[in-house]
N, C-alpha and C positions, 0 to 999 in steps of 0.2 A: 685759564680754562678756555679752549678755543671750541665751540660746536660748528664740526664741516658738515652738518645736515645731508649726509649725500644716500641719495636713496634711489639703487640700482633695481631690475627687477630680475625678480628669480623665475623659474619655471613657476605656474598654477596662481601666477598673483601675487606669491610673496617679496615682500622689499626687504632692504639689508637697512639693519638697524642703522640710528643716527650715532654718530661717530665722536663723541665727547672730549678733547686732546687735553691733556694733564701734564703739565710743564714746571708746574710751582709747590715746594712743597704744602703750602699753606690750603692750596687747593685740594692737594690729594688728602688733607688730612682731613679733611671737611666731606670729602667725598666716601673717605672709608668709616669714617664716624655714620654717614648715614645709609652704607651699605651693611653695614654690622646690626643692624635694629633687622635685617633678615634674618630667617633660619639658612638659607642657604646661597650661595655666591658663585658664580662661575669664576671662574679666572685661568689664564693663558700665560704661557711667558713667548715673546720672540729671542732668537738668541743671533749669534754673527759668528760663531763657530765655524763655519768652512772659512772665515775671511779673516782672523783675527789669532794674533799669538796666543793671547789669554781670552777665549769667549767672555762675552758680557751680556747679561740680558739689558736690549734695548728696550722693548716695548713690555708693557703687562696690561693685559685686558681685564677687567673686572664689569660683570651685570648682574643683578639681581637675577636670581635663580627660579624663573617660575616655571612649578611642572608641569601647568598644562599648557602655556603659549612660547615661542620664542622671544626673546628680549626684545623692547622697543627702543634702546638706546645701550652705547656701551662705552666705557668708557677707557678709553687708550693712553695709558702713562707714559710719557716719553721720558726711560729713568735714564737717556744718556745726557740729559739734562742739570738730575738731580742728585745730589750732595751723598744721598741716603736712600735706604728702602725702607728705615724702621716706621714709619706711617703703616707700612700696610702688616705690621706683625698683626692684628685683630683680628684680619682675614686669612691667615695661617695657620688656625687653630686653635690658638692663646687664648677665643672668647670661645667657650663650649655652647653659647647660645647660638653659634653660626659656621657650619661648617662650608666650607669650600668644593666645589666642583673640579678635575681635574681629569682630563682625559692625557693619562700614563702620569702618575706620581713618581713616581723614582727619578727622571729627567729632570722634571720642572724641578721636585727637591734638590736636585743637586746644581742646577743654574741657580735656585734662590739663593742657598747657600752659600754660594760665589759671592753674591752680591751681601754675605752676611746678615741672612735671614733665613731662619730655620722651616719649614713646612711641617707641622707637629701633627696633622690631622687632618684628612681628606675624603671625599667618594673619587673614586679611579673606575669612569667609564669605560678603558682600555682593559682593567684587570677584571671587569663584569662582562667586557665580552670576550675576552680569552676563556673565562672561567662559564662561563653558556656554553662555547663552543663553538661559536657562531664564526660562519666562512667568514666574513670579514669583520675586523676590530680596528681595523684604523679611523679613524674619526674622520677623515673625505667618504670613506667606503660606507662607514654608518649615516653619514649626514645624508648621502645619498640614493641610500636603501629606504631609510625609513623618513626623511624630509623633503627626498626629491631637489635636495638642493648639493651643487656641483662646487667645488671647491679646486681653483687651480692650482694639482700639484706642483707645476714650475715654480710656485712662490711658495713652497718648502724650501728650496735653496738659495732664496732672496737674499739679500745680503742687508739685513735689517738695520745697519749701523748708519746707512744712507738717509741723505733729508735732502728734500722734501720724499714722503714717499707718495705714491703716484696711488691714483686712484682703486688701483686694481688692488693694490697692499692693504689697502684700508676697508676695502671689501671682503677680502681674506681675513683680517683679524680682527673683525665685526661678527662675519659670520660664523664663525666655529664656536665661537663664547657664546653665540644666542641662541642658539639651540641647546648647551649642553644640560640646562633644566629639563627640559621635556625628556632630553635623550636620557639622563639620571635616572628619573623618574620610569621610564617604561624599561630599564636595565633592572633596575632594581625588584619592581614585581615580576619581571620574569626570572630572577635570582630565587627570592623565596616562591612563589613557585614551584620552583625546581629544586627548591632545598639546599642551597650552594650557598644561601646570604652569609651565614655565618661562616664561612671558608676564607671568601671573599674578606670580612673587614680583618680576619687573623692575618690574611696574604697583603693585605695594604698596609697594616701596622708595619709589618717585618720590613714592606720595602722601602717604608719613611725613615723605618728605626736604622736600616742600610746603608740610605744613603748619607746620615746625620753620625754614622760610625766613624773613627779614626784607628788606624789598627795600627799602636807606635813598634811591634816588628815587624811592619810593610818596607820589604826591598825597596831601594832608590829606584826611582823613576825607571834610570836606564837600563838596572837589573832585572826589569821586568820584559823584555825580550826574550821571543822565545828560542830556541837552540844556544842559547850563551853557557847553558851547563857543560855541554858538549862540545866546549870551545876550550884552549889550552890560555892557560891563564895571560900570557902575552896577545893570545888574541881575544881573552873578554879586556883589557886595557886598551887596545887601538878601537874596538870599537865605544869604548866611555870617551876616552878621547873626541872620536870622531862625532857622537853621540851630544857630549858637552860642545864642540863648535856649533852645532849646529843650531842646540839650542839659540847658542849666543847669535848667532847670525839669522832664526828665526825672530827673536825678539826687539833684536835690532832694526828687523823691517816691520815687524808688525804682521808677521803672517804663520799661519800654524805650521809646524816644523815641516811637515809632509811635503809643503809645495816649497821647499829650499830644496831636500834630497828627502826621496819617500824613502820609508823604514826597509823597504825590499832590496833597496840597492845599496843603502848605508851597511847594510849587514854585507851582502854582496864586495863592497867597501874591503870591509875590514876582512874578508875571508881571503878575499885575493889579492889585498894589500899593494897596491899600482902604485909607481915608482917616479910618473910622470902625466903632465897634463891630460896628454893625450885619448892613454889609457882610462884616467881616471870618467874624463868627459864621455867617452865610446860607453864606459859602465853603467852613467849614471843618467845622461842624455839632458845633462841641466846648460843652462844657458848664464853659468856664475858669471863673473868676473874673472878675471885672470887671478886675480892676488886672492881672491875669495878659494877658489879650485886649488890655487897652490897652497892656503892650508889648511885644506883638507889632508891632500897630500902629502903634507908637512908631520899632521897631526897623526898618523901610519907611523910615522917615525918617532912621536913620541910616544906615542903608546908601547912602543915597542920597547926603547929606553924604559920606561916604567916599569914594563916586565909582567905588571897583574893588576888589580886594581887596590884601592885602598886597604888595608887591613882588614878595618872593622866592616865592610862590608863584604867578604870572602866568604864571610857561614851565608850566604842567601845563596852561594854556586856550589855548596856543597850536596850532593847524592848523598843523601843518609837511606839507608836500607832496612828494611821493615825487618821484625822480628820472624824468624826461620814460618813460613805457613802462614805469614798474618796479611800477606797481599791474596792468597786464596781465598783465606776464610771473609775478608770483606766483599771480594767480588763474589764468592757464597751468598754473603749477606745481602747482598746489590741483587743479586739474581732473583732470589727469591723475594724481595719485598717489588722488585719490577713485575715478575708474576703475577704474584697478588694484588697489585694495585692496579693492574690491567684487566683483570677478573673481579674485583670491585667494582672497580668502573665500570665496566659492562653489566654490572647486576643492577647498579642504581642508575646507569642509562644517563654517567655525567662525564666529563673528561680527568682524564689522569690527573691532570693537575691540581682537582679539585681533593681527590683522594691523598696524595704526595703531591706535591710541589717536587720538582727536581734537586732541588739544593736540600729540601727536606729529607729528601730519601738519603743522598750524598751521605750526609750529616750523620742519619740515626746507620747505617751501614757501617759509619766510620766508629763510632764511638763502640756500638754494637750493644745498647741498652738491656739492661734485662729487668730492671723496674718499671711501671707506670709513670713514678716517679722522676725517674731519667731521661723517660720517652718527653714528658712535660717541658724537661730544661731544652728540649732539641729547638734553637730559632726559630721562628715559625710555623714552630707545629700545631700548638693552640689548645687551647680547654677543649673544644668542640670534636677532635681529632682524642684527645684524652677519652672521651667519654664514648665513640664511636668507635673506636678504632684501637686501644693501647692494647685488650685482653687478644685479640686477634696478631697485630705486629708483634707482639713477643712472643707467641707460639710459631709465627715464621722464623723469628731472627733464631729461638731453640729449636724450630727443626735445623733452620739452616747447621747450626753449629755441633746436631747429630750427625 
């Protein structure tokens, strides 16, 4: 446990908490034993995403949660250190006497995750101010609307896997964890309020319970491109080909696929199928290797040999076709509940989202519910929506279907 006591000034007199470094596990288990004796927790993750084949969370910020002042100290885990993240399962929700602070849940849930640890339970300052309404929701935009305190965006694209980090780093990932008690706190009564609280924790469930999903008929990675439907099957095979090199040559370097060859010209690649160096570098504007370029170029040619791609993943490029009217009647169904929930919203004076969620709407369109019952099973949609909203959505979804 290192304290760099470093105390910058903010605009109006405020300092930036003291900076607590967390290297050992022995340490951090000691520190989240006596952050869990709170009700409530901030925490952060930093991630190396633009720089790294497989993102890793470097850093994790953790401070006691207070709503009326910003943190006095905060503590920065440096987990590329550490063996393990399971020390901090307690403050993920696992202890119902302490819940965690999080501005935007679904991201940090799915970098914990990585690191093989679930996020089971959280307040999402991002999903309270999307669901206000309010012109800005990003957590620089909010700190500095309502704390007066400036956050530099350049060190959103820091490259956090670095050490030592420089003073300026330590300021950023000090500061956003110390305010989010206060920020929680006045998010929240202006939620109820407004009458949205209960929307809001149905909308933050859904998007934990999302990110924590595995869906075992999810297309392979590289089926998930988009125009490869519309591609003749020798040309969805050169680009898996070209698709799988590159993986292998992103991982090999350690850097995420995009800056070996971006997804724009890889597909670009495989539509126009270039027969030599030249060609292929003019396409692509990389600065490979010679032997690296040649196969690529290489891999056009087996892809092509291949003829298509594997068997068993053939049913994910197949066009299946809706039953004779049943793409009208859902866009029917879509029309009319986008109506209505825009005419809702404007009576109770909250945002669309608050009424449908987008994927919610998607959803109850697709299925096309005609019980309460049904509307209930839709992800997302929630008791609160049951009890507000199901006798109204099914008299749209049976207009629609008159």
């Amino acid at each position: 446990m290192v304290d760099r006591g470093l105390r910058l000034s903010y605009a109006l007199g405020l300092t930036v908490p003291r900076a607590i470094f967390i290297d050992q596990i022995e340490s951090l288990t000691n520190v989240v034993e006596a952050l869990r004796t709170h009700p409530r927790v901030a925490l952060d993750t930093e991630v190396n995403a633009m720089y790294t084949y497989r993102p890793r969370v470097c850093l994790v910020q953790l401070a006691v949660a207070d709503p009326e002042a910003p943190s006095q100290e905060v503590f920065v885990i440096d987990t590329l250190v550490l063996d393990t993240l399971a020390p901090l399962a307690p403050l993920l929700g696992n202890d119902p006497a302490c819940t965690p602070i999080i501005h935007d849940v679904a991201y940090d849930s799915r970098m914990l995750l990585a690191g093989g640890q679930a996020l089971l339970r959280a307040t999402d300052t991002a999903l309270h101010a999307r669901y206000l309404g309010l012109a800005t929701t990003g957590l620089g935009g909010l700190l500095q609307e309502r704390f007066n305190v400036t956050l530099d965006k350049e060190l959103q694209r820091a490259d956090w896997g670095k050490r030592p980090l420089t003073d300026a780093q330590i300021e950023y990932v000090t500061s956003d964890v110390a305010f989010l008690g206060p920020l929680a706190a006045q998010l929240e009564r202006e939620a109820i309020a407004k009458g949205v609280h209960e929307e809001i924790l149905v909308e933050t469930d859904w998007a934990l319970a999302s990110a924590r999903a595995t869906d075992p008929d999810a297309p392979p990675e590289y089926a998930e491109q988009k125009g490869l439907r519309e591609m003749t099957p020798d040309g969805r095979a050169v680009w898996r080909a070209l698709w799988l090199l590159r993986e292998r040559e992103a991982e090999k370097r350690d850097l995420p696929p995009g800056k070996v060859v971006s997804s724009q010209s890889l597909l670009a690649i495989a539509r126009a199928r270039p027969r030599d160096l030249h060609t292929f570098r003019r396409m692509t504007g990389t600065a490979l290797e010679d032997d690296v370029a040649q196969a690529f170029v290489d891999a056009i040619a087996q892809g092509e040999q291949e003829g298509d791609v594997p068997e068993e993943d053939r049913r994910h490029f197949v066009i299946t076709r809706s039953p004779s009217g049943e793409i009208a009647r859902r866009r029917a169904r879509e029309e009319c509940l986008a109506q209505w929930r825009a005419m809702e919203a404007e009576a109770r004076g909250v945002n669309m989202q608050v009424v449908l969620p987008g994927h919610v709407l998607s959803e109850i369109a697709k299925v096309g519910p005609t019980t309460a019952q049904t509307l209930a099973e839709i992800p997302g949609f929630g008791d609160v929506r049951v009890r507000r909203y199901a006798d109204a959505i099914l008299a749209v979804l049976a207009a629609a279907r008159a």
